[in-house]
N, C-alpha and C positions, 0 to 999 in steps of 0.2 A: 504493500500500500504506500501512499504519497504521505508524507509526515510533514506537519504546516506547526511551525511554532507561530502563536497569537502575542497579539501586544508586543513586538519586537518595536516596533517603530514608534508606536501610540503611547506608550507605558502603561503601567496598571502589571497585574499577577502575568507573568507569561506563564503559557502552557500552550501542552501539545494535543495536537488531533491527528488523530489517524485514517485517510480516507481510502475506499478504494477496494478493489475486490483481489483477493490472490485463489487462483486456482492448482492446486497438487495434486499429483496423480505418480503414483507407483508402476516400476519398470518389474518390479518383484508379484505382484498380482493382482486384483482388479480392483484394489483399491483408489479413490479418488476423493477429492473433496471441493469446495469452494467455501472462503470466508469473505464477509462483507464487512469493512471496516467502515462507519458514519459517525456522526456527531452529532448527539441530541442535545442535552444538560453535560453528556460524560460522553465517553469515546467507548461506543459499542460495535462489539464485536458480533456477529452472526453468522453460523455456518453450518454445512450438513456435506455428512459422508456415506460415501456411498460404495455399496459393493455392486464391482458390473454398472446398473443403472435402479439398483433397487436402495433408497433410503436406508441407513443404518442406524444414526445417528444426527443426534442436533445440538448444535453448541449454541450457547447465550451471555451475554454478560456483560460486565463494565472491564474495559481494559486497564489491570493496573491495582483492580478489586477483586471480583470473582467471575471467572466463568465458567459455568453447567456443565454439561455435558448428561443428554438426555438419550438412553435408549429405545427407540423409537418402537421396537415389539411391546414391550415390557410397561414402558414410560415411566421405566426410573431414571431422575435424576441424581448424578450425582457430582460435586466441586471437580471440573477439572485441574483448577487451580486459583489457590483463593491468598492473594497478596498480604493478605489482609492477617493472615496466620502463620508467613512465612518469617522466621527470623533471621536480622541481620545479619551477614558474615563479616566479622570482624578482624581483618589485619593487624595481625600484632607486628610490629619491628623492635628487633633487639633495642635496648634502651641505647642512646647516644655514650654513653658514658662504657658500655660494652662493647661496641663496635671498631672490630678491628681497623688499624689506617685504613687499608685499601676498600672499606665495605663500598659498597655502589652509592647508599643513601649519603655516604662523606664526599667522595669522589665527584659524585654530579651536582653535589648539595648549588655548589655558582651557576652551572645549567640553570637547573629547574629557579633557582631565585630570579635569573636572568628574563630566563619566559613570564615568570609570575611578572615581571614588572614590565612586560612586552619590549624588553631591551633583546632585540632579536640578533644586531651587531656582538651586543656584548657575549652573548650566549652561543655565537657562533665560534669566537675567539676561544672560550672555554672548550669547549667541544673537541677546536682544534687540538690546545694544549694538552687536554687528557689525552685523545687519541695519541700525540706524540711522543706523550710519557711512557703510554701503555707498551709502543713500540719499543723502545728502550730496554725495557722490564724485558718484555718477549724474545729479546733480542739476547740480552743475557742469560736468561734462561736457557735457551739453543744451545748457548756456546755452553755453556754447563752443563748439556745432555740433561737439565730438569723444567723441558718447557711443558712436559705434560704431568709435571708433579704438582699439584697447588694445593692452598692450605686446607681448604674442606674436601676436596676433589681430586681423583687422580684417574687419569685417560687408562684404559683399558682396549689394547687393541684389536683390531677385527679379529671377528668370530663368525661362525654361522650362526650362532643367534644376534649378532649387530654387524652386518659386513660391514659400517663404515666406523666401527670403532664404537667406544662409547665413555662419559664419563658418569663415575662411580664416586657416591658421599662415603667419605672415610669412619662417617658415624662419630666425629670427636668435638660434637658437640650438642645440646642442648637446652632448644629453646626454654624449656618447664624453666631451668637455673636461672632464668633470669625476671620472672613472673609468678 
């Protein structure tokens, strides 16, 4: 479907509408469907699947809240999926004060401040910098035959269960230790 964000221009609450119909259909067997996406008060979603050409199924709902999912012999409904019950996934990052030099979150920390403050000049300069450092590191490493040794990680070479190689957590640490 087309996704229109509102009040971009005018101000007031922005949000989003979903409009537009999406049709799926299975190469595996005669499943098929179509969903209507419109905008009443909320962003409803409407749809029905079909096996061959015979009705199976009918979805209903608010996108974002709940929708249905009704079996059309039967006429049970029941939540295909309900927002509204689902709990947040929460990111934890090691705390700053545990984080080794090299973590990612230290290392990009001028990047991403860079973006944040839409200093796209500045944030390219960093980019470069670290890219250039990272070579150097890489570069050393080589010559010490330990470029595929690293501190959580260590490269594991092709296999027939990984023909292109693979890397392995060395298990020597633990998030729980620090939460």
């Amino acid at each position: 479907p087309e996704m229109i964000v509102n009040n971009v221009l005018w101000g007031g609450a922005k949000y989003l509408v979903w409009k537009g119909t999406v049709n799926i259909s299975s190469d595996m067997d005669s499943l098929n469907a179509k969903f209507v996406f419109e905008e009443s008060e909320k962003n409803i979603v409407k749809g029905e699947i079909y096996d061959s050409k015979k009705l199976i199924k009918r979805i209903h709902g608010v996108v974002g809240k709940e929708i249905l999912i009704e079996d059309v012999a039967s006429k049970v409904k029941s939540s295909l999926i309900n927002v509204e019950q689902m709990r947040e996934n929460v990111i934890r990052y090691l705390p700053e004060t545990a984080q080794e030099g090299l973590n990612s979150l230290k290392v990009w920390k001028s990047v991403k401040d860079a973006i944040t403050k839409n200093d796209m000049v500045t944030a390219h300069k960093c980019k470069v910098q670290i890219e250039q450092e990272q070579r150097k590191r890489n570069s050393i490493l080589a010559s010490t035959g330990n470029l595929k040794d690293r501190i959580y990680f260590c490269y594991s070479p092709p296999s027939t269960t990984y023909p292109n190689g693979t890397w392995i957590f060395k298990h020597n640490i633990s998030l729980e230790s620090f939460y």
